[in-house]
Structures are given as C-alpha cells and as structure tokens.
KEKE-560221 format. One line per field, with one value per residue (C-alpha): x, y, z. Coordinates in Angstrom, 3 decimals, padded with zeros to 6 digits. Example, Ala and Ser with C-alpha at 12.3 -4.5 7.8 and 13.67 -1.06 7.14 Angstrom:
<atoms>
xx 012.300 / 013.670
yy -004.500 / -001.060
zz 007.800 / 007.140
</atoms>
This chain:
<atoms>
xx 117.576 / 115.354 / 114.877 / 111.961 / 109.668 / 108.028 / 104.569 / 103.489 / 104.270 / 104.191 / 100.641 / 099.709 / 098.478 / 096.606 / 096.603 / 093.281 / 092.721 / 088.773 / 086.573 / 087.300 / 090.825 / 091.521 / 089.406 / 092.438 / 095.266 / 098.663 / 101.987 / 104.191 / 101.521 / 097.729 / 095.798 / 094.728 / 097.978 / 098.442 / 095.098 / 096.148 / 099.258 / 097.596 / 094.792 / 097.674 / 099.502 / 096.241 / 095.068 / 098.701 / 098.972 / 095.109 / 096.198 / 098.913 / 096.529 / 098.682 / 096.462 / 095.425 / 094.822 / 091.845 / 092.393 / 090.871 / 090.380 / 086.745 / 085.117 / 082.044 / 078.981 / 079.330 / 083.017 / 083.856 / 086.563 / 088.583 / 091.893 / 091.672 / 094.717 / 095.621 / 097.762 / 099.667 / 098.557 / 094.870 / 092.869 / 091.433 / 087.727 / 085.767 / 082.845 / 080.158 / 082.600 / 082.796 / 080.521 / 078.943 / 080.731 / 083.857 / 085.817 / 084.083 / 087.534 / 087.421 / 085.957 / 088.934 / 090.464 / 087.722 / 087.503 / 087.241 / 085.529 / 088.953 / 090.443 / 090.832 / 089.357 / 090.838 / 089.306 / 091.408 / 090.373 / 094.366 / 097.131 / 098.392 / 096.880 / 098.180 / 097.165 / 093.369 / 092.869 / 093.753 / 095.379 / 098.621 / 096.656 / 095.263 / 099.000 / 100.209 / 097.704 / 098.135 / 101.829 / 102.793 / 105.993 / 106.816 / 104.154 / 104.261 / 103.024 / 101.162 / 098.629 / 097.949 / 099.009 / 102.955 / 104.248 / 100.740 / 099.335 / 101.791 / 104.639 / 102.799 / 101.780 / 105.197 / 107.051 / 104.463 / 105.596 / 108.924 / 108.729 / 106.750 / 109.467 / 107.747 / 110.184 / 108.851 / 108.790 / 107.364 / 105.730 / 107.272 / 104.646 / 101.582 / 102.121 / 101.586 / 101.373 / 099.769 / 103.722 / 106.331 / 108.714 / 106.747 / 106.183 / 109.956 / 111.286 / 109.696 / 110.959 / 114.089 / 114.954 / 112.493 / 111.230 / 115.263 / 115.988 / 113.271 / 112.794 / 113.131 / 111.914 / 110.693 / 108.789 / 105.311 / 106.662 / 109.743 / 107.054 / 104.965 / 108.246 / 109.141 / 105.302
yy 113.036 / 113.240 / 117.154 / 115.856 / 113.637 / 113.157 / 114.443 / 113.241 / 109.186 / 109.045 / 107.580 / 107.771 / 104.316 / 104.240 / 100.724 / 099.491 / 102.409 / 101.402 / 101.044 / 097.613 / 097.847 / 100.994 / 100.404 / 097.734 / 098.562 / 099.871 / 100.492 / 102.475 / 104.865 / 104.759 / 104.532 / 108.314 / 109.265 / 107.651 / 108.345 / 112.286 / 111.880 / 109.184 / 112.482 / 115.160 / 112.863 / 112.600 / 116.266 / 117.354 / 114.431 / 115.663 / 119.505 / 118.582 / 116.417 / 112.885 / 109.824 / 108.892 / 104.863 / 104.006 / 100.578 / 098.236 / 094.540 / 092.997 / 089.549 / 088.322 / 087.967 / 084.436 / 084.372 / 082.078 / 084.237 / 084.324 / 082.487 / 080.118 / 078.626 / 076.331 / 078.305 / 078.876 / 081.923 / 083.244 / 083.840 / 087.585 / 087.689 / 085.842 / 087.652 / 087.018 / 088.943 / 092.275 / 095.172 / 096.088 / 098.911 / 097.240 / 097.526 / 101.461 / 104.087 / 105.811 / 109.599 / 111.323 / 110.501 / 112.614 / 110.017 / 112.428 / 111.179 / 110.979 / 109.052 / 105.273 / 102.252 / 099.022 / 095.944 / 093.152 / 089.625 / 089.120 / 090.774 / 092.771 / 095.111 / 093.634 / 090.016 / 089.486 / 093.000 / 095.457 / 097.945 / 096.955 / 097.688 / 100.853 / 102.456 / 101.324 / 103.263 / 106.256 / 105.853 / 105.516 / 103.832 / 105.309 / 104.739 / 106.438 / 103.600 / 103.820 / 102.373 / 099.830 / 097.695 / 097.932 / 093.968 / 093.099 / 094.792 / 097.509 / 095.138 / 092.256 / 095.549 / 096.670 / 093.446 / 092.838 / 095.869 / 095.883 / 092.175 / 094.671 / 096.884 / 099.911 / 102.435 / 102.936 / 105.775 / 104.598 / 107.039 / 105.491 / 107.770 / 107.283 / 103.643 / 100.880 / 097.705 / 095.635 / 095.424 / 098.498 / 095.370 / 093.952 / 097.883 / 098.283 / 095.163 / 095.952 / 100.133 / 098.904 / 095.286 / 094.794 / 098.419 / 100.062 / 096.841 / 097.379 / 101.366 / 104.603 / 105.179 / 108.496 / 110.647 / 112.574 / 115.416 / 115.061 / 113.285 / 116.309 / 118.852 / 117.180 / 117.353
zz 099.643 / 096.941 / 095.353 / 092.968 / 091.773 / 088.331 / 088.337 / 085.339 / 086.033 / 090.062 / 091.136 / 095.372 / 096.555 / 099.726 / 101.401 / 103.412 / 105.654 / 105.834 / 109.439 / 109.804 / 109.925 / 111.144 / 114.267 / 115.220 / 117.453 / 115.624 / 116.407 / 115.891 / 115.005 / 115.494 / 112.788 / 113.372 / 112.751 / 109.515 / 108.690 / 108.981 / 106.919 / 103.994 / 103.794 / 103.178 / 101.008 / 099.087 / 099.058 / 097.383 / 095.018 / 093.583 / 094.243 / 091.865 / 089.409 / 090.475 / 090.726 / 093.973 / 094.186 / 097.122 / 097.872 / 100.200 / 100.949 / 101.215 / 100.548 / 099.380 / 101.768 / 102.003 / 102.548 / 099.559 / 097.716 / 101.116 / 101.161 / 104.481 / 104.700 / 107.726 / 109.835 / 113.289 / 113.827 / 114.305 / 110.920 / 110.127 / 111.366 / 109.785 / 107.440 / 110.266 / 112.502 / 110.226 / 110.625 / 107.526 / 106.656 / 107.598 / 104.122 / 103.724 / 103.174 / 106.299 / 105.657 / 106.596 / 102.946 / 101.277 / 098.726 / 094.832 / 091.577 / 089.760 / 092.824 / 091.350 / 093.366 / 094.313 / 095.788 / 096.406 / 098.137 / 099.092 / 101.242 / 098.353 / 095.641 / 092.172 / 092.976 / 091.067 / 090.478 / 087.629 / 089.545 / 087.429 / 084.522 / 085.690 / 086.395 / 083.130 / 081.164 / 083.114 / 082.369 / 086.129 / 086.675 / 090.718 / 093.391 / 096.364 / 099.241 / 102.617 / 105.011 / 107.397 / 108.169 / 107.007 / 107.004 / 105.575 / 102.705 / 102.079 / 101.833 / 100.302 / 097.469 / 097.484 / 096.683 / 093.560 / 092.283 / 092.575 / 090.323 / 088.176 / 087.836 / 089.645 / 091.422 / 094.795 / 097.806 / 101.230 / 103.777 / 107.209 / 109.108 / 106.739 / 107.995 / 110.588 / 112.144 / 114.659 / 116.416 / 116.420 / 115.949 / 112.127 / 111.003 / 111.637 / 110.174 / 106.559 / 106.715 / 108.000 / 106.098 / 103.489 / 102.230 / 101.215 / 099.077 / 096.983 / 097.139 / 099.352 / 102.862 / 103.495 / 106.479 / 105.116 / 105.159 / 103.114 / 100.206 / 100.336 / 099.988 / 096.951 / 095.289
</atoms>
C-alpha cells in the first residue's frame, strides 16, 4: 500500500458528476455515494493546495459537435432530450475559483481539450481519477493518460457505472494495468 503521495505534482480529476448524468441509475454505487466521496476527495486535495480538475461533457445547442456514430447499442440522449442544466457540476462538489474546468464533447477528458496542457504546466505527472460513469469516461480519461505517460490512482468508491458487471471489469481488468486501485479512504490517508 501506498504511505505517500507527492503533493506538489499529484492533480484530483473529477469525471462528469453534473445533473444530467448523475440523475441516471448506477451500480455498484449510486451516484450519491460517489458524489460524497468525489466532494471529500476534493475538499483535502484544496485543504492541501492540490489541483482539483472539474470536468464535464456537454455539446453545443444544436448538437453538431456530437459524435453520432452508427451503433448497436442505444445513443446518449439526444440534445432535445437534456434539461438545461444537464452538464451543470452537481452542488455537492462546492466547485472553488482555483478549481480548473474541463469541457469535453467526447468520452474522455484529453481528447479536444487542453486539460493535458493544463497538468503539464502545473507540473502534474499523477492524477488521482473518479466519477461516473467508470467504463465510460473515467476509463476512456484514464487510458489517454496512461499513452501520456501519467501515473495514475483510481478511487473504486468515488466511482460507477450503469452495470456492477462494466464498473468492475475496468477496477478489476483494465484500471491495475495501467495504475493503482484504491478505496476513498485509503487516497485521503495518504494526502
């Protein structure tokens, strides 16, 4: 187990816990859960001055910058189908003036935004990953920056998915190849 963690080059990044998608079903945990544990991940990161990354996903009014692939499975909702304030960070994260903001049109967070840029000149090279949903845009974040060459901590509990069985697959296949699984509290002991 990890006994510490670089203050000075470890960055929090918070994965699309807004309305829209935190109103949707999750499994293991509901998104109040991981909403709790993404807030006290983000309260000790800024207690200990450590940059706290906001991201979420949104598209232009007329849906144009959306990716609509043909697919087997059903699409996201379309823009008609969104509340307004469906891409607004949920409350709960007590969003700070320092705290840096990230909108992406894609699954992940480095694709067509400068959130890459952004780490880099803060001299972050470890993130510390959560949010919902786990398979989607945590993993689709995390495998950008592992090509990056970003070490990486993920927050099993500050995390989910619309299955137990696609929020398990990426902490138990996917997220140990590229980086270390953890529980919230064992992140915030090390802080």
């Amino acid at each position: 187990m990890d006994t510490s963690i670089d203050k000075f080059s470890t960055a929090l990044v918070i994965i699309d816990l807004q309305k829209g998608i935190t109103a949707l079903p999750t499994k293991p945990y509901d998104a109040h859960t991981v909403i709790l544990n993404a807030a006290k991940l983000a309260e000790a990161f800024r207690n200990n001055h450590m940059p706290v990354f906001l991201v979420n996903v949104s598209a232009s009014p007329d849906g144009k910058d959306r990716l609509v692939p043909v697919t087997d499975s059903i699409t996201p909702l379309s823009k008609a189908q969104q509340s307004a304030d469906w891409s607004d960070l949920v409350p709960e994260l007590n969003p700070q003036e320092n705290d840096q903001r990230i909108t992406k049109k894609q699954w992940g967070a480095f694709y067509g935004t400068d959130l890459d840029l952004q780490l880099r000149r803060r001299k972050i090279d470890t993130i510390v990953l959560c949010g919902i949903s786990t398979n989607i845009g945590v993993e689709s974040t995390a495998r950008f920056a592992y090509e990056y060459g970003y070490q990486q901590f993920f927050v099993e509990d500050a995390m989910s998915s619309r299955s137990a069985s696609e929020h398990q697959h990426s902490v138990e296949t996917i997220f140990p190849r590229i980086g270390r699984v953890r529980k919230t509290m064992d992140m915030l002991a090390i802080l």
